[in-house]
Each structure stands twice: as structure tokens, then as C-alpha cells.
N, C-alpha and C positions, 0 to 999 in steps of 0.2 A: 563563596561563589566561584574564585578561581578555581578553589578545590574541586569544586561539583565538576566544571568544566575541562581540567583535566585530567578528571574519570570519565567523562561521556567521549571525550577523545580518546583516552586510550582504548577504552571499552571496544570504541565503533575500530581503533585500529586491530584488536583483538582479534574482535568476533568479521571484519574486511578478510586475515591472516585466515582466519577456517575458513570460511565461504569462496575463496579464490584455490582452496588446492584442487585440484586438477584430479579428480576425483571420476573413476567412471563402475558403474554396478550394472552389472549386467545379470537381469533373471531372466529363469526360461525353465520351459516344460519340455518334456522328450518324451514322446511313444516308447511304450517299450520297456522290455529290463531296464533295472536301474544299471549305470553305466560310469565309466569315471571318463570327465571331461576335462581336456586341457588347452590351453590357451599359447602360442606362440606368438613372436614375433621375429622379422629377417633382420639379422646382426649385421656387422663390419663382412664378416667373410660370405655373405651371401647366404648363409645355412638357417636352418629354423631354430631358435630357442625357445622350449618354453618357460612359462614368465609366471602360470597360474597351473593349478591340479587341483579338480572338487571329484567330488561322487554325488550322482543324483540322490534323491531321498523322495520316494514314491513319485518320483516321474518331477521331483521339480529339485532347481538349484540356484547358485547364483553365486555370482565372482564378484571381487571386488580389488581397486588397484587405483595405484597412484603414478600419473605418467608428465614429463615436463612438456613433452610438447603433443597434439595431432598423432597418432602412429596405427596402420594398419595392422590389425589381428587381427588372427587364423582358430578359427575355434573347431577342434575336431575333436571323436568320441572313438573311445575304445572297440575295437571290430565295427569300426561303418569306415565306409569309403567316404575320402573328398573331403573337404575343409569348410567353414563358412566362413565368408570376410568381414568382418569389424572393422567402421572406419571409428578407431578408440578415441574418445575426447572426454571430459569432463560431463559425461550425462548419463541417463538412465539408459538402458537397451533392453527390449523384450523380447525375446527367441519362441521361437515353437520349430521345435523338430520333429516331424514328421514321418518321416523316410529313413533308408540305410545309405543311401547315396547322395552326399552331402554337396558334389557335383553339381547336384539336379538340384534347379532353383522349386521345383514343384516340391521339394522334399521339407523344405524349412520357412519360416519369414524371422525375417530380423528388421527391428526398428528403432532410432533412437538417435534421435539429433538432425541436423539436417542432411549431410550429408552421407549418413545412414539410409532416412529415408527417400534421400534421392538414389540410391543403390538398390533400393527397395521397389521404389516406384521401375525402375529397367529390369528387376528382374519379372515383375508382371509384366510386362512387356513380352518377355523372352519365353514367360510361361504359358502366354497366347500365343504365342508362335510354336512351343513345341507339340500342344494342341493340334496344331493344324497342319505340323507338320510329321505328327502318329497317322492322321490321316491320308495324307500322301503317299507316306509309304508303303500302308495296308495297300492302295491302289496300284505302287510298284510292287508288289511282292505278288500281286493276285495278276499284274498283265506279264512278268517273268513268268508264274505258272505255264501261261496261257501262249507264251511266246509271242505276247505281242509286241514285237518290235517300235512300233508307232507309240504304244502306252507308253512305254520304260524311258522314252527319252522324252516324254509331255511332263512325266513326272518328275523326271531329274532335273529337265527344267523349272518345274515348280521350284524345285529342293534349294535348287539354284537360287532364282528369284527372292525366296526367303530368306535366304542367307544374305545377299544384298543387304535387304530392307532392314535385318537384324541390324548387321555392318554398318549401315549408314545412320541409324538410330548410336550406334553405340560409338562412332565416331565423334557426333554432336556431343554427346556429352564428354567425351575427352576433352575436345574443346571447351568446354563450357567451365571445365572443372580442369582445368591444366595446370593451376596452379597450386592445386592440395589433393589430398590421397586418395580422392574418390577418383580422379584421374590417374594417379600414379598403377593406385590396384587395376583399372582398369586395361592396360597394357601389361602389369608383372603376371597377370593370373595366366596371359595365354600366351606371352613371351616365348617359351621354347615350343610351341608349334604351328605359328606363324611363319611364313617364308621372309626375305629379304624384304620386299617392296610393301607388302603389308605390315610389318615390322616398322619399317620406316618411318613411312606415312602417320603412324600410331605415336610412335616413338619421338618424334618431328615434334608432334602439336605437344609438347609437355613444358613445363619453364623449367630454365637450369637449374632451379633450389630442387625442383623435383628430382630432375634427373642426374642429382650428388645425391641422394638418400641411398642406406643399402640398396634398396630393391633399383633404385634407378640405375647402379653400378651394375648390377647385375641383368639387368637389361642392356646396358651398353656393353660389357662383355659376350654376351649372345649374337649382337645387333654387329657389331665386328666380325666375328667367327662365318656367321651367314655372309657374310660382302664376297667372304672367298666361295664361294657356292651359290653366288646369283645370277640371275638372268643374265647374261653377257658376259660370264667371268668361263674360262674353262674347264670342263668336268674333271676334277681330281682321274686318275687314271687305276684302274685296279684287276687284279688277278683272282679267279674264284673257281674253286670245284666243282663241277657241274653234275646233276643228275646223273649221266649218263658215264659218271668214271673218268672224264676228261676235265678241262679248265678254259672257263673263256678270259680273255686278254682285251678291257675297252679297248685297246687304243690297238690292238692287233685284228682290229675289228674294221672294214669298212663300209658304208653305210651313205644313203643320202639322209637319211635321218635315223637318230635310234631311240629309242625307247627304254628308260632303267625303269622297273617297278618294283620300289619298296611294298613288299606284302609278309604273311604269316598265314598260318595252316587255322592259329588259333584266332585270328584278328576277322571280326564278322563283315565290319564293312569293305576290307579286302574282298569278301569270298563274294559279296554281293555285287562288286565293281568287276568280278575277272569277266564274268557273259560277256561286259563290254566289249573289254582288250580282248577277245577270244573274236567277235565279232571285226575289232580293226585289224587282227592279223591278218584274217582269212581275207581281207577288202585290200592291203597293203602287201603282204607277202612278197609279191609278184613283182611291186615298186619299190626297190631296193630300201624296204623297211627292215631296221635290225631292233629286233624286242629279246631285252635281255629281265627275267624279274629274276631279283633279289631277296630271298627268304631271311625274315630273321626267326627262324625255326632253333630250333636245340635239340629236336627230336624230330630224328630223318625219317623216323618211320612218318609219325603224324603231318611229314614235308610231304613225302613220294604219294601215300593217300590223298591227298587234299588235289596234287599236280593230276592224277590221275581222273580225281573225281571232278573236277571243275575243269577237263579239256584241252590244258595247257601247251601247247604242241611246241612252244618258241624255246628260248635256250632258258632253262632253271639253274638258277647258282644259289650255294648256302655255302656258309662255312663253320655254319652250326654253333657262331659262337652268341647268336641270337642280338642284345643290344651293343655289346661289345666288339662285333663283327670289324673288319676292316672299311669293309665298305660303307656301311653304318655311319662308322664314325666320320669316317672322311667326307662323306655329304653333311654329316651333321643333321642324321634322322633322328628325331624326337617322334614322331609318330608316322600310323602307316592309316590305309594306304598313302602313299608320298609317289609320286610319278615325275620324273624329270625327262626332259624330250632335249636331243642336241642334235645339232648338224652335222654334215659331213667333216668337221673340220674340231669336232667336241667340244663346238661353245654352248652351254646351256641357252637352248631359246625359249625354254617354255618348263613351267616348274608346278604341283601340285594341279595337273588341269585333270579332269573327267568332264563324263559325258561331253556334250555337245562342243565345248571349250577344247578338249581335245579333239577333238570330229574338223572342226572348223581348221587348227594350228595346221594338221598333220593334210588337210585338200590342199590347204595353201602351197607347200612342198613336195605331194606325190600326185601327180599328175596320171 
């Protein structure tokens, strides 16, 4: 009898040993050519390793891995843009890839544990909102035909509004989740193009186990670099070649307020923002407004067309070295358009504003 009993113990210790390893299998189907998919995850130095390599096989596949603890994966496929995020844990996941732009939450579903499926559940969320906000911008793009002044800032207000309502939705669940990786991802994925005080804010609600993980380092490394470049800190100072064969100097520059605008010739929703700024110079000009934009072009010709075609009259600078630029760097541009507004004295008072937001800053100070 003891014998019997210490085989059903060891047994049950055995078969406890298999059932506890931390096991996670992930299947999924993919539109499309078969494709080879890989699986990373963010190391000690902030970089991406991958950790898995499959090839589809008539549109279906499926990974398998052993991990000690919780950790976010990045699942991306050979020629498609954008990643999907995996919060990786000891369970099943089911994929459907959809789309080529792995960006776009309309493109994919992933599900698979709980805090998968609460990833899952915000991206339907964010998938009814881009719905609705295809439709807004058909209505901006049809009252810009139309020059309708009144349209174009009803709908940017919209554009606005929904961005809020995203924000403040995706806020709640940082919080909610601040203490494991459904919050951790949920601040790493858009960490470098985020400003200072949304940064923050994001960055703020997380616990400090989260924010010692690689990816948390790497959000506090960004989250620093921005302090020198926030609201109230002064504008780095810089020298640029200008369209016209000359060079402008910020700080050689005076102004009751001035205007930098990060843009590109190639970058579409720059081209769809300049009507604006074409519209506050011509209202500002005359009130010692100084608008300098900043291209990060590489190719002068595709710069001078774009300046030309979209009305640009104010002062254009490039140094053609595109993301590597001086200026670039020194604001610590990750994406465009980017607009920073400073005072007469180049303290940044105002960072990433359009439409109405900047309408509103720039009454306040040009009387």
C-alpha cells in the first residue's frame, strides 16, 4: 500500500512537472502567399530579438515556446508592415491575418488568455473608431476641395474629439492593467511618438516592476531625452539652409512667437495640415509671427515641388539629411507632422498642436 502511494505521489509530482511548464502555442491563418513569420521579443539593450522563425503552409501555421515568466511578443511577417503584439503566457493564441499593415488593428485579431483578450477587446474598440473616422475625413477632404473653411475645422474638430475619446479609453486600461504587460505594451508601442506630458501621464500610471522591464528602460530613456524638449524647457537652438540659397539662425531670429514645423514632401498628413498653416500665416504675418518649417526631405527636388505646390510662402529649411538632420535630432522628431510654437524669448509653449488647438494658442499672443 505504501508502495501504491508512493507511485501516485510521485506520479501526480511528475505529470504537476509537465502541466506547470509555461508553455504558449500560438496558431493562425494568413491571407495571402504563404509567408515566413517571426516572433521577437525586447532584450537587455532595448533592441528586438527574434526568439521563433515558421513558414506558413497553405495559409496556416503555428509557433511553439517555452518562457519563465509573462513577456510581450511582436509577431511580424515577411514584406507586410507593422508588428502584432502578443501578451505571451502559458496558453493557446488564435491569429487571423488579414491585411499587409499589421499597424492597422482592422488588419488582424489575436486572442488568447486573458490579457490577450483584453488587448483584443481595445482593439475593437479602436476598430470602431477608425470606421468612423474614414468617414470624417472623406467629409474633410470633400469641404478642402470645396474651400470650405467652416467644413475643414468641424471636421478636425471631430478628428480631435475622437482622439480624446480613443486616449481616454486607452488610458483606463493602463491603469487598470499597470501592473503586467498589457499595460507595459500599451505605453512601449507608441512611446517614441508621443510628446513630453502625454508620455508622462502614460508613463506615470505604470508600477515600478513594470517600469525595470527592458521595454520599461526603454521608455524611460525616451521619457528623459523629451524633458529637454518640453513645454517650458527652451528650444535647442539651430542653423539651416534655406530654400532660397541663404540660412536661417532660431535664435538670430526675433519674433513674438514662432512657429517650427516638422514636415516632408513625402509625409501625407503634413501635406494635408499645410492649407492650415498657409491659412495662419496669411491671418499672423503682419503680428510679428515667425514660421519657420523644417523638411526632413533627402531629395531637394521632391522638397522645392511640394513648397511650391502647397503655397508655402514663410521661411523653408532642409538639410536634406532627412531623419538624421540636425534639427531633427535635437527636438527629438520621431514623427511628422510635429509643430512646436515658442515665445519671444524660445521657451517652447506649445508642442504637437493643429487645427483649432493651434488657432486658440497663437489668438491668445497675436493680438
Amino acid at each position: 500500500m505504501r508502495k501504491l502511494m508512493k507511485f501516485i505521489v510521485l506520479s501526480g509530482l511528475i505529470l504537476g512537472g509537465c502541466t506547470s511548464v509555461k508553455e504558449y502555442v500560438i496558431r493562425g491563418e494568413i491571407a495571402g502567399n504563404d509567408a515566413k513569420l517571426y516572433l521577437s521579443v525586447v532584450n537587455e539593450q532595448g533592441k528586438f530579438d527574434t526568439i521563433q522563425q515558421v513558414e506558413s503552409q497553405k495559409g496556416k501555421f503555428q509557433i511553439k515556446g517555452i518562457l519563465d515568466n509573462p513577456k510581450i511578443g511582436f509577431l511580424t511577417v515577411q514584406d507586410r508592415k507593422g508588428r502584432i503584439p502578443l501578451m505571451l503566457k502559458d496558453t493557446i493564441f488564435d491569429l487571423k491575418i488579414k491585411g499587409n499593415d499589421l499597424g492597422d488593428v482592422r488588419n488582424f485579431s489575436a486572442r488568447g488568455g486573458v490579457l490577450q483578450n483584453r488587448k483584443d477587446a481595445l482593439d475593437r474598440k479602436e476598430e470602431k473608431i477608425y470606421r468612423e473616422r474614414d468617414s470624417v475625413l472623406a467629409r474633410f477632404y470633400r469641404a478642402n476641395e470645396e474651400d470650405n473653411i467652416f467644413g475643414k475645422m468641424h471636421e478636425m474638430a471631430s478628428l480631435q474629439v475622437m482622439d480624446e475619446i480613443y486616449d481616454k479609453e486607452e488610458n483606463e486600461y493602463i491603469q487598470k492593467n499597470r501592473d503586467n504587460i498589457l499595460g507595459l505594451y500599451l505605453v512601449f508601442y507608441q512611446h517614441s511618438y508621443l510628446n513630453y506630458e502625454r508620455l508622462k501621464l502614460k508613463f506615470d500610471m505604470l508600477s515600478e516592476e513594470m517600469k525595470h522591464t527592458p521595454e520599461g528602460q526603454v521608455i524611460d530613456k525616451r521619457y528623459k531625452k523629451l524633458s529637454e524638449v518640453k513645454v517650458g524647457a527652451y528650444a535647442p537652438n539651430f542653423k539651416l539652409p534655406t530654400l532660397d540659397g541663404d540660412s536661417v539662425h532660431l535664435y538670430g531670429k526675433s519674433a513674438t512667437i514662432k512657429i517650427i514645423d516638422f514636415w516632408a514632401s513625402w509625409c501625407g498628413p503634413c501635406r494635408k495640415e499645410n492649407p492650415h498653416l498657409v491659412e495662419i500665416y496669411k491671418k499672423y504675418k503682419d503680428k510679428d509671427l515667425l514660421m519657420i518649417s523644417v523638411s526632413m526631405d533627402t531629395d531637394e527636388k521632391a522638397w522645392r515641388k511640394a513648397v511650391k505646390e502647397d503655397g508655402l510662402e514663410w521661411i523653408q529649411a532642409c538639410d536634406l539629411q532627412g531623419a538624421d538632420g540636425k534639427a531633427v535630432r535635437a527636438y527629438r522628431v520621431t514623427g511628422i507632422p510635429h509643430i512646436f510654437v515658442l515665445d519671444g524669448n524660445n521657451k517652447i509653449i506649445g508642442e504637437k498642436l493643429k487645427g483649432q488647438e493651434l488657432d486658440d494658442l497663437l489668438a491668445k499672443y497675436l493680438k
